[in-house]
C-alpha positions as protocol buffer text, in pm:
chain_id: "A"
residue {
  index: 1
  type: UNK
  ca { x: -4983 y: 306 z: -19205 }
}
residue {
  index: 2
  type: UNK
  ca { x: -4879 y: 657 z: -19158 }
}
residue {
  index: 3
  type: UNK
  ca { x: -4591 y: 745 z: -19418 }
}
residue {
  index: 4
  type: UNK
  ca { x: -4398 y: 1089 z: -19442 }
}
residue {
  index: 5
  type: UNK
  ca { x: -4125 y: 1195 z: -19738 }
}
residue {
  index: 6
  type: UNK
  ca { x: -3865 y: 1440 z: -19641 }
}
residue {
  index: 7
  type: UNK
  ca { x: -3703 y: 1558 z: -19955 }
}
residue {
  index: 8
  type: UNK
  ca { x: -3636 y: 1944 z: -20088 }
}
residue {
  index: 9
  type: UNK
  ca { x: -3667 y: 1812 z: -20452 }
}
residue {
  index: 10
  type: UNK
  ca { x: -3994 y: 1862 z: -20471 }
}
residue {
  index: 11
  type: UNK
  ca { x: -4003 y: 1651 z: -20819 }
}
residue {
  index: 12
  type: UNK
  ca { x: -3811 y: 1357 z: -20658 }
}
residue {
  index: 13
  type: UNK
  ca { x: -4042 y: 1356 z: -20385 }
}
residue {
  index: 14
  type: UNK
  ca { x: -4383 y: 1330 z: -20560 }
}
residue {
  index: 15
  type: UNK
  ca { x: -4200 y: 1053 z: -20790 }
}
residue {
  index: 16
  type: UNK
  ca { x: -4093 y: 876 z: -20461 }
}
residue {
  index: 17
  type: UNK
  ca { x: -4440 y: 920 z: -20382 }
}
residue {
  index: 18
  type: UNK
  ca { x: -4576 y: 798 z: -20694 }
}
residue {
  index: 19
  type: UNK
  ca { x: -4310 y: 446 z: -20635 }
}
residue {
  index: 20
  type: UNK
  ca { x: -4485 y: 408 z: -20313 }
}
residue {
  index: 21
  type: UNK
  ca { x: -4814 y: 450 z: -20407 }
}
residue {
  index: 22
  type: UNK
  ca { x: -4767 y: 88 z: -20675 }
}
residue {
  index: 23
  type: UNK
  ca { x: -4641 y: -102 z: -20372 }
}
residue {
  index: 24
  type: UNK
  ca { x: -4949 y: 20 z: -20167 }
}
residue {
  index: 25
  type: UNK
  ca { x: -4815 y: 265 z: -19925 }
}
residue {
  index: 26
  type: UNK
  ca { x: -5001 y: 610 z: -19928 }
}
residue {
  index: 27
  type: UNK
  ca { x: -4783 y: 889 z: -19825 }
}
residue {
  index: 28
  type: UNK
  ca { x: -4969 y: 1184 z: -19804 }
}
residue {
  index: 29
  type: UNK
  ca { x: -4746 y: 1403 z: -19622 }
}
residue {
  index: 30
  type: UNK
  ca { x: -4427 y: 1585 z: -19828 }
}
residue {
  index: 31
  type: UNK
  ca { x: -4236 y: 1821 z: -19646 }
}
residue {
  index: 32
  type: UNK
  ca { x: -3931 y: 1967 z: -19758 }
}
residue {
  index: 33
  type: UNK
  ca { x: -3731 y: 2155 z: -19547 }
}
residue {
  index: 34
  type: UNK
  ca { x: -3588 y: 2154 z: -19172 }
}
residue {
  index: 35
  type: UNK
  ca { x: -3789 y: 2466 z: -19054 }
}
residue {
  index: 36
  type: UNK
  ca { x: -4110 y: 2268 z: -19236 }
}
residue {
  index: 37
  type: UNK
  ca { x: -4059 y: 1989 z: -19084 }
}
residue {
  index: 38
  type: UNK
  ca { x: -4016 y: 2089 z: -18717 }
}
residue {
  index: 39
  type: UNK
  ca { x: -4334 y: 2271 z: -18734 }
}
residue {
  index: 40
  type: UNK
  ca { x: -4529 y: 1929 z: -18888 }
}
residue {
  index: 41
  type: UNK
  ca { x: -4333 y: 1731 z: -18600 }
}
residue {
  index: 42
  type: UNK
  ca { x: -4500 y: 1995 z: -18265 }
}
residue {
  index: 43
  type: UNK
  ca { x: -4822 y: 1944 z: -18458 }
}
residue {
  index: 44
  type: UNK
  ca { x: -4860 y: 1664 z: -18579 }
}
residue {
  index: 45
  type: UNK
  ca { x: -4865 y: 1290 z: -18457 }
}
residue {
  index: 46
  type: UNK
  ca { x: -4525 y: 1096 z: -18578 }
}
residue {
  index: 47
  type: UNK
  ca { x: -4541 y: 896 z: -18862 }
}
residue {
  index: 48
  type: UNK
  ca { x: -4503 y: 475 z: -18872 }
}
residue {
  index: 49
  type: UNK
  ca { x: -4236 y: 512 z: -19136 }
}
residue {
  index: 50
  type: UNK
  ca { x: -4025 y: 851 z: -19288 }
}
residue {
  index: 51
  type: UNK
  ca { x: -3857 y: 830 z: -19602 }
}
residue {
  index: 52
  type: UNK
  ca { x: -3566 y: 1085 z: -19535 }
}
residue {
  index: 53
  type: UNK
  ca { x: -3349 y: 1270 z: -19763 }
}
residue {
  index: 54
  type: UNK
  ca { x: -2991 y: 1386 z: -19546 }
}
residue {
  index: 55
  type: UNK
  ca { x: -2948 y: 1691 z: -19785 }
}
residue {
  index: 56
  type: UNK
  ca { x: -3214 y: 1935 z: -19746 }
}
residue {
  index: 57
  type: UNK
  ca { x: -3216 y: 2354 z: -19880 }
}
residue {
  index: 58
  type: UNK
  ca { x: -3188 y: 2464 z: -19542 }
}
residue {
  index: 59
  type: UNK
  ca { x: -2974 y: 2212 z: -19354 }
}
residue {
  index: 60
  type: UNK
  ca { x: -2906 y: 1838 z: -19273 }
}
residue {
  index: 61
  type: UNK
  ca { x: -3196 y: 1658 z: -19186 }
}
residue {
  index: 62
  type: UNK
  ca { x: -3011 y: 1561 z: -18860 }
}
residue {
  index: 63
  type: UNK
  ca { x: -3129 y: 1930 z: -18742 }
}
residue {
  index: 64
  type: UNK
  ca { x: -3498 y: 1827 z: -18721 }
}
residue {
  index: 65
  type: UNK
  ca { x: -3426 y: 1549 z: -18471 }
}
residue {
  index: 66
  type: UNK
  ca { x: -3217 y: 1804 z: -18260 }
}
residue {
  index: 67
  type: UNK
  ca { x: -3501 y: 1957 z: -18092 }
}
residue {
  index: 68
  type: UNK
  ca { x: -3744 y: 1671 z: -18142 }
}
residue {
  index: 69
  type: UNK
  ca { x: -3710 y: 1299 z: -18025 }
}
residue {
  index: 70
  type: UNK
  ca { x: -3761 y: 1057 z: -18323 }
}
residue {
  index: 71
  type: UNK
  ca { x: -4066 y: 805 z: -18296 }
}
residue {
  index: 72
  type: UNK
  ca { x: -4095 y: 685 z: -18624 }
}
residue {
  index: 73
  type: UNK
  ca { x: -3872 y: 403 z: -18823 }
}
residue {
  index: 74
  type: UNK
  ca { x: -3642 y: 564 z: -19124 }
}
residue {
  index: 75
  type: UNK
  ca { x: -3535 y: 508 z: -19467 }
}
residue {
  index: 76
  type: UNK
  ca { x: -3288 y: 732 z: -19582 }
}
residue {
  index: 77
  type: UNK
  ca { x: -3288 y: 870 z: -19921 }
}
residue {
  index: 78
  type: UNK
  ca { x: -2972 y: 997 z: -20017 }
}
residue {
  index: 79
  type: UNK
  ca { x: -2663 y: 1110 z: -20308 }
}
residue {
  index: 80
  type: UNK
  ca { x: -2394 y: 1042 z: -20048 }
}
residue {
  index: 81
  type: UNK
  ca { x: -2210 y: 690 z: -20109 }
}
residue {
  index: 82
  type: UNK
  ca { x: -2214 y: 364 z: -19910 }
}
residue {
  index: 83
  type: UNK
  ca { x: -1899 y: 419 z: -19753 }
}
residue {
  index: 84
  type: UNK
  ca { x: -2017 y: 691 z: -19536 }
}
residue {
  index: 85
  type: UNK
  ca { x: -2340 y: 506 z: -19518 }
}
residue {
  index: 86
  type: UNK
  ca { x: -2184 y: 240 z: -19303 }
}
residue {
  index: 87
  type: UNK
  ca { x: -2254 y: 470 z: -18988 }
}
residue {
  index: 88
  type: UNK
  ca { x: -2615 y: 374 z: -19122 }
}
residue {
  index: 89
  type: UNK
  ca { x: -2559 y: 19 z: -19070 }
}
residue {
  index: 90
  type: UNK
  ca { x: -2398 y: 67 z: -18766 }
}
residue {
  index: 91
  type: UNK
  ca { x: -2771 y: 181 z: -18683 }
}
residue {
  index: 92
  type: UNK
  ca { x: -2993 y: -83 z: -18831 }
}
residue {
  index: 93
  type: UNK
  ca { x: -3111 y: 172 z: -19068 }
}
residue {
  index: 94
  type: UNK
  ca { x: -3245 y: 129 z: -19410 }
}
residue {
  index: 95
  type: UNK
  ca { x: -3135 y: 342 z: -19679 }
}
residue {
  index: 96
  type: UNK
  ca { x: -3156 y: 426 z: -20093 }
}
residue {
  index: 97
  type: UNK
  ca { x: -2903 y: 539 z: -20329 }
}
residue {
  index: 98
  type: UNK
  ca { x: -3045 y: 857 z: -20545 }
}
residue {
  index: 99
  type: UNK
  ca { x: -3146 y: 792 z: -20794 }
}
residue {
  index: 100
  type: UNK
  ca { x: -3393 y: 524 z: -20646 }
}
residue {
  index: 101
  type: UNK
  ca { x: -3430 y: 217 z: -20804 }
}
residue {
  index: 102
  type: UNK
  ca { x: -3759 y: 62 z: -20780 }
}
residue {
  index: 103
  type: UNK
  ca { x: -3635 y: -282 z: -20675 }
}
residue {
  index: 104
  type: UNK
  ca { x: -3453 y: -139 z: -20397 }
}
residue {
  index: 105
  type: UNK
  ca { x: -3773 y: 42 z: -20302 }
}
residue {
  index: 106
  type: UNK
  ca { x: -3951 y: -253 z: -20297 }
}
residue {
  index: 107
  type: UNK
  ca { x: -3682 y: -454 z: -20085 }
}
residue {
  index: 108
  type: UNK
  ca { x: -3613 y: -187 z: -19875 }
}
residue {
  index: 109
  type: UNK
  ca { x: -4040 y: -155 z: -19809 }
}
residue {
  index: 110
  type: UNK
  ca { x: -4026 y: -539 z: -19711 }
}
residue {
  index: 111
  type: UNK
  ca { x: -3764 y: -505 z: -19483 }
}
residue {
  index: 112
  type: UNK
  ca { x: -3973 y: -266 z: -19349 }
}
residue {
  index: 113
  type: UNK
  ca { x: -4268 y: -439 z: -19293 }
}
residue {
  index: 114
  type: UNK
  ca { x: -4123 y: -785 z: -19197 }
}
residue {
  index: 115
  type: UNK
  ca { x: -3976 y: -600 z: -18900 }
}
residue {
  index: 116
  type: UNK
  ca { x: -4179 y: -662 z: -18555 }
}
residue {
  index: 117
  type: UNK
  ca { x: -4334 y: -388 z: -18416 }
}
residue {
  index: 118
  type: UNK
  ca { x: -4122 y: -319 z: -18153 }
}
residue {
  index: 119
  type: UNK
  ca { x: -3832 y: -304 z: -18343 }
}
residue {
  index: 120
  type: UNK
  ca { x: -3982 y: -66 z: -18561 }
}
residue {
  index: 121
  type: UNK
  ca { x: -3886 y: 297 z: -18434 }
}
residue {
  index: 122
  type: UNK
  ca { x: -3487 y: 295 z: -18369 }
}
residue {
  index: 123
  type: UNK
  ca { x: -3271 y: 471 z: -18165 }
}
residue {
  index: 124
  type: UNK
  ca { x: -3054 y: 697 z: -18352 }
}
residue {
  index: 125
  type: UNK
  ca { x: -2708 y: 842 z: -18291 }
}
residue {
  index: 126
  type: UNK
  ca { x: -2723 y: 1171 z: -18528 }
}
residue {
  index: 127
  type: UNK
  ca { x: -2377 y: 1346 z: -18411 }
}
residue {
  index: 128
  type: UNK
  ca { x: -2194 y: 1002 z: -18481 }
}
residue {
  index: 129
  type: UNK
  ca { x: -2360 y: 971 z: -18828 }
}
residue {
  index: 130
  type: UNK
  ca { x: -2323 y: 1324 z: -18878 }
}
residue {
  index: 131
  type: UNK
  ca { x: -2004 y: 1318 z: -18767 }
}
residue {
  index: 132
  type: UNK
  ca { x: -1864 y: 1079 z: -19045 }
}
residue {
  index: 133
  type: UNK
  ca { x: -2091 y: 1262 z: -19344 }
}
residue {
  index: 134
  type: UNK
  ca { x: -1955 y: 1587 z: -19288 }
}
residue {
  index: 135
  type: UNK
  ca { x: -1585 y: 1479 z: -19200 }
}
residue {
  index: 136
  type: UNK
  ca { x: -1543 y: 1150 z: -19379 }
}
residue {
  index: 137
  type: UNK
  ca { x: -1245 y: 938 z: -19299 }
}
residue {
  index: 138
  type: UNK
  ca { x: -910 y: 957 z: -19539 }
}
residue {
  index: 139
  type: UNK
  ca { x: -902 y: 670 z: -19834 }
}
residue {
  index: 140
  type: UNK
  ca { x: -748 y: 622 z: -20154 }
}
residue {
  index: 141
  type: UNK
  ca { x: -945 y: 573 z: -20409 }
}
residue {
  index: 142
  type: UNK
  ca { x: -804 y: 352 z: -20731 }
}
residue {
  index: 143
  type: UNK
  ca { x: -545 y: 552 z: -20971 }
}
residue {
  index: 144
  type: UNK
  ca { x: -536 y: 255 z: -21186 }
}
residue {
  index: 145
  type: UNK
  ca { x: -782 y: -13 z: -21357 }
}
residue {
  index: 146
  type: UNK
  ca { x: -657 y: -312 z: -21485 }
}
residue {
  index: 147
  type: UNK
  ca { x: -840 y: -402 z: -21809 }
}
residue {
  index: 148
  type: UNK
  ca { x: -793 y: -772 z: -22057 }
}
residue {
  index: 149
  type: UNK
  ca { x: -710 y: -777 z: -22374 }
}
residue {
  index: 150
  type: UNK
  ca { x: -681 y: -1067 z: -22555 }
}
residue {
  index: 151
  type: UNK
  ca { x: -430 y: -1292 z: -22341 }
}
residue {
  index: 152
  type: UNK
  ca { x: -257 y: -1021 z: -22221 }
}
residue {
  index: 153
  type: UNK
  ca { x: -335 y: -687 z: -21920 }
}
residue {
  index: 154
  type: UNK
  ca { x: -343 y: -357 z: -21997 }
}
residue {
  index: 155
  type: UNK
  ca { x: -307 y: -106 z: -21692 }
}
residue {
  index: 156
  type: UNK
  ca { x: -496 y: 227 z: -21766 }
}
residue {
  index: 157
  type: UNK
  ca { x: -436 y: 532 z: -21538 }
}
residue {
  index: 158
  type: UNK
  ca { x: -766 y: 713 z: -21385 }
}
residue {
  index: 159
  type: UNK
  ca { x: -686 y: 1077 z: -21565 }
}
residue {
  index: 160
  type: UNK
  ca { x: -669 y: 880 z: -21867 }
}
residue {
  index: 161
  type: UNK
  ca { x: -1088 y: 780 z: -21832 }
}
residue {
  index: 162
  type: UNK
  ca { x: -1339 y: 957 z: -21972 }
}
residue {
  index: 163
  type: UNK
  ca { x: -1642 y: 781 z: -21841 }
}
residue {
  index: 164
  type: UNK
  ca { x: -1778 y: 439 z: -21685 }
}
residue {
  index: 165
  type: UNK
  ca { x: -2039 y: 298 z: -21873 }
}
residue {
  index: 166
  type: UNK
  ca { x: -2294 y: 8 z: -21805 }
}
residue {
  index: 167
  type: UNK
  ca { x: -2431 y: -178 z: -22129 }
}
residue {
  index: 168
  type: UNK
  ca { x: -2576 y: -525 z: -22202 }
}
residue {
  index: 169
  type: UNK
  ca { x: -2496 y: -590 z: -21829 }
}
residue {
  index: 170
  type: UNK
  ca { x: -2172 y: -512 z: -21832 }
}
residue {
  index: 171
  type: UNK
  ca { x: -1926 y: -216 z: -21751 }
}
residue {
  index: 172
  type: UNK
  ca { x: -1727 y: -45 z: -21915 }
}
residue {
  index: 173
  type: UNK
  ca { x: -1444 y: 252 z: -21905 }
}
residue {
  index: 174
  type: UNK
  ca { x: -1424 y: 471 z: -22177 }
}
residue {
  index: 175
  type: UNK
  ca { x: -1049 y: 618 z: -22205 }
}
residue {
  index: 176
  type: UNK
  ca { x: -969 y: 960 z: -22360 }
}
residue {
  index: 177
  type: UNK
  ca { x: -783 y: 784 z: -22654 }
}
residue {
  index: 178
  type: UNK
  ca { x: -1112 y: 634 z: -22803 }
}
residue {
  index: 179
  type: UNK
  ca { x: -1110 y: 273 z: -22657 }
}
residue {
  index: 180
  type: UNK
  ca { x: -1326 y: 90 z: -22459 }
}
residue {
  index: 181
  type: UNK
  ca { x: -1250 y: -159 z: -22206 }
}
residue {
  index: 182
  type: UNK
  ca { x: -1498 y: -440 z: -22065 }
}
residue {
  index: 183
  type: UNK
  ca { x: -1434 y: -450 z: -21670 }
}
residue {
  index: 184
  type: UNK
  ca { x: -1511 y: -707 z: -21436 }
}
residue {
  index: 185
  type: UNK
  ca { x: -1691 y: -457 z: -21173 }
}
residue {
  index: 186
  type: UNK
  ca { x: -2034 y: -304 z: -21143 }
}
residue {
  index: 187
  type: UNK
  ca { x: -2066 y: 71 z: -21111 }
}
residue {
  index: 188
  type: UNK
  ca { x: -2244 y: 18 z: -20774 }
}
residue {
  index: 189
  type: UNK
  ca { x: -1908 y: -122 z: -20685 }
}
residue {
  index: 190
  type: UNK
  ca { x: -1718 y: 182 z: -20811 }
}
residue {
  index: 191
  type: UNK
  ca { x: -1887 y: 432 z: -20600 }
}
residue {
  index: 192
  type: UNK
  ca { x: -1631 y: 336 z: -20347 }
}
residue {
  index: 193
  type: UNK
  ca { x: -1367 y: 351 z: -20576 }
}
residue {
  index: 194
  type: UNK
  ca { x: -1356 y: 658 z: -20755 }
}
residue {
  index: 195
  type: UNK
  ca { x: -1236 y: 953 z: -20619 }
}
residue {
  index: 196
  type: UNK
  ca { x: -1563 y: 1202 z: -20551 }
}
residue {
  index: 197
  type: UNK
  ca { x: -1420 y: 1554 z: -20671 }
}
residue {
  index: 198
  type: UNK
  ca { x: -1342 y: 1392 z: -21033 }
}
residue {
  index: 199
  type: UNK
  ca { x: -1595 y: 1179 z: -21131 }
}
residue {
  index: 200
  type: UNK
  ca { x: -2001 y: 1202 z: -21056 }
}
residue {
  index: 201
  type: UNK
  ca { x: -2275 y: 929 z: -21119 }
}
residue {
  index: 202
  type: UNK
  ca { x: -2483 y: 1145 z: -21326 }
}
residue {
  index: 203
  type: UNK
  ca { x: -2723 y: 862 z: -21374 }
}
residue {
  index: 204
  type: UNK
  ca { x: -2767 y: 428 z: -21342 }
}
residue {
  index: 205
  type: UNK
  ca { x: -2584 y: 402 z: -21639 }
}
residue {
  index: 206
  type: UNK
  ca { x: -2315 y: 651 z: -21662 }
}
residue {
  index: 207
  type: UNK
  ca { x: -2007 y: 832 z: -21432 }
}
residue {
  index: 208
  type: UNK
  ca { x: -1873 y: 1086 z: -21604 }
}
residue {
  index: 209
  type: UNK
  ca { x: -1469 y: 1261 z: -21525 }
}
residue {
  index: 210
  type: UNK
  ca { x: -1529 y: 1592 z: -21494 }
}
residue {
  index: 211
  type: UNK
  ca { x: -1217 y: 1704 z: -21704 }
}
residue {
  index: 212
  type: UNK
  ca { x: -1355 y: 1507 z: -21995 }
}
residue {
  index: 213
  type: UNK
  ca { x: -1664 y: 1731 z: -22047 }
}
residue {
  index: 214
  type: UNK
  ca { x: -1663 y: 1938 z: -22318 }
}
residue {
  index: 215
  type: UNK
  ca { x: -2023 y: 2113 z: -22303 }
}
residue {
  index: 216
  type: UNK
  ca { x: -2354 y: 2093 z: -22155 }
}
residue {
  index: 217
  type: UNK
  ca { x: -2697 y: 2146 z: -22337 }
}
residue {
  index: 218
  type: UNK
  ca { x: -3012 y: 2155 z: -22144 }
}
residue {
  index: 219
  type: UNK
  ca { x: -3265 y: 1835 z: -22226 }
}
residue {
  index: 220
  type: UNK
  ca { x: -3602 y: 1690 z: -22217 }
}
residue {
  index: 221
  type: UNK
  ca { x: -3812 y: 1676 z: -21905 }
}
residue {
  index: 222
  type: UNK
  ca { x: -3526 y: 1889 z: -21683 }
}
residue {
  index: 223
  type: UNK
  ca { x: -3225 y: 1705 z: -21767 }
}
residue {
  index: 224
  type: UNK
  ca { x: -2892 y: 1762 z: -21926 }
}
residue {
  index: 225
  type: UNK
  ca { x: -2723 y: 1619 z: -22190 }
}
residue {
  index: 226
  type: UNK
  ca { x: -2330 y: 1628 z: -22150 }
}
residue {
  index: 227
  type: UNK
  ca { x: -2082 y: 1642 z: -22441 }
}
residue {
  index: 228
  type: UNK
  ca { x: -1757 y: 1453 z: -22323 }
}
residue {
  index: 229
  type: UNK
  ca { x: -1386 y: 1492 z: -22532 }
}
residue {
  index: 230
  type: UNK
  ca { x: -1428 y: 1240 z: -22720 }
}
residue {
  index: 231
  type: UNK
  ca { x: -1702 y: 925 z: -22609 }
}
residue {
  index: 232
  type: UNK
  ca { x: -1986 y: 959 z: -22894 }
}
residue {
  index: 233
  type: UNK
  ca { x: -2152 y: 632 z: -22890 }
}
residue {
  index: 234
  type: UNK
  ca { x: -2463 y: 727 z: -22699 }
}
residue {
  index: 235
  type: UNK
  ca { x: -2598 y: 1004 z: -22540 }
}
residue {
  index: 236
  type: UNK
  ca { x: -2475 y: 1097 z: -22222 }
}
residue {
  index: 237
  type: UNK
  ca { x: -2778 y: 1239 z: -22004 }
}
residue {
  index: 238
  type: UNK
  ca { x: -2751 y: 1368 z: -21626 }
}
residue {
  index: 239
  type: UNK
  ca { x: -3073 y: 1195 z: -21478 }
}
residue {
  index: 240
  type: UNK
  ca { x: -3333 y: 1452 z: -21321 }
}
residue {
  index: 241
  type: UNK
  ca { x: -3302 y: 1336 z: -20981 }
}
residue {
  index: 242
  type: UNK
  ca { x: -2913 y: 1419 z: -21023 }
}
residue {
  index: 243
  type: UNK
  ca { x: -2923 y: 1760 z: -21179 }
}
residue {
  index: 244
  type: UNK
  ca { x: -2935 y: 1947 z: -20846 }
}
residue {
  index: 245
  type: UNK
  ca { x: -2636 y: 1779 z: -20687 }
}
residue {
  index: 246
  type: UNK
  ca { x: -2443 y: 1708 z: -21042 }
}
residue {
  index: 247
  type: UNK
  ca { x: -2435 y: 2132 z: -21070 }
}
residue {
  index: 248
  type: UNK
  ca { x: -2321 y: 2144 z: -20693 }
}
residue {
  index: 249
  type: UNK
  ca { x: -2018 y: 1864 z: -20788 }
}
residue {
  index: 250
  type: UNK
  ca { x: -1904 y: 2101 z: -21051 }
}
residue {
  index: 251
  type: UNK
  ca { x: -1836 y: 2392 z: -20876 }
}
């Protein structure tokens, strides 16, 4: 099988590489850019299979498949969250949540494979899914979590969160008085909840509000450790694969 991965991140994309490689798919081709990529698509036969990220330095990856007609099946890889993914599913498309979890490699892989072959390459409609990335429709996000407490309900405003937190399989929210709060949620499930421009998914285990950092240090193997107001009960680290886009969020 011929496999390509489209990602400017050239660490991510070697790691995504390296994923592939322990489910036995060899993807020898990394290209990461749109002008990189056209040139690899007039020379080169298409690929079985490309692992896409949306986001590249030069452009959306849409822009490749502007002047060249798609022949290969895709699997986006991508920061953006599932609401505007739903254009995705709209399009039978596979896709995976930065950073990549190697479960929902592997499931994603299997889909993949268990397709027939016909249904392999799909047609796709890049100005509509374009269309709802770059101008995503109005919502309101939640300005209030209600939390238990003892036989009673607490209601806790959303300026008044530091951070979400998963631990022990469970979530939390951290609040800027010093409590914590067990929540009956997932933090997959609050990426549609929480309002983008205030708090970022910095890793699998952590959202952080952006008005509740206090400093950030750099850390070990290209990541950063942030310092929030006042959560200190473990360290709060901005995974590797989220550095880029978590200094992009802040400004």
């Amino acid at each position: 099988m011929n496999v390509i991965i489209i990602e400017d991140e050239k660490p991510s994309a070697r790691r995504l590489q390296r994923m592939l490689k322990t489910l036995n798919m060899e993807a020898q081709t990394l290209l990461h850019s749109v002008e990189e990529s056209i040139q690899w698509f007039q020379n080169n036969t298409h690929p079985d299979l490309i692992f896409l990220d949306i986001q590249l330095s030069d452009g959306l990856s849409f822009e490749i498949f502007e002047s060249i007609e798609i022949k290969s099946a895709v699997i986006f890889t991508t920061a953006y969250d599932e609401y505007a993914l739903q254009a995705f599913k709209l399009n039978s498309i596979d896709y995976l949540l930065k950073p990549i979890d190697e479960d929902d490699l592997a499931i994603a892989v299997k889909k993949y494979q268990e397709r027939s072959p016909q249904k392999q390459a799909v047609t796709l409609d890049f100005n509509d899914i374009k269309k709802l990335l770059v101008n995503p429709i109005d919502r309101e996000y939640k300005k209030r979590f209600s939390v238990k407490v003892g036989q009673h309900l607490k209601l806790i405003n959303i300026d008044d969160i530091e951070c979400f937190y998963s631990e022990n399989k469970g979530t939390y929210l951290y609040t800027t008085e010093g409590r914590n709060y067990l929540l009956d949620t997932t933090l997959e499930h609050l990426e549609n909840e929480l309002e983008p421009q205030t708090f970022f998914r910095i890793s699998r285990k952590f959202f952080v509000n952006i008005n509740a950092i206090k400093d950030m240090v750099s850390y070990t193997n290209s990541r950063l450790q942030i310092k929030l107001n006042t959560y200190h009960e473990q360290e709060v680290v901005v995974a590797r694969e989220r550095v880029k886009d978590f200094k992009a969020w802040l400004e």
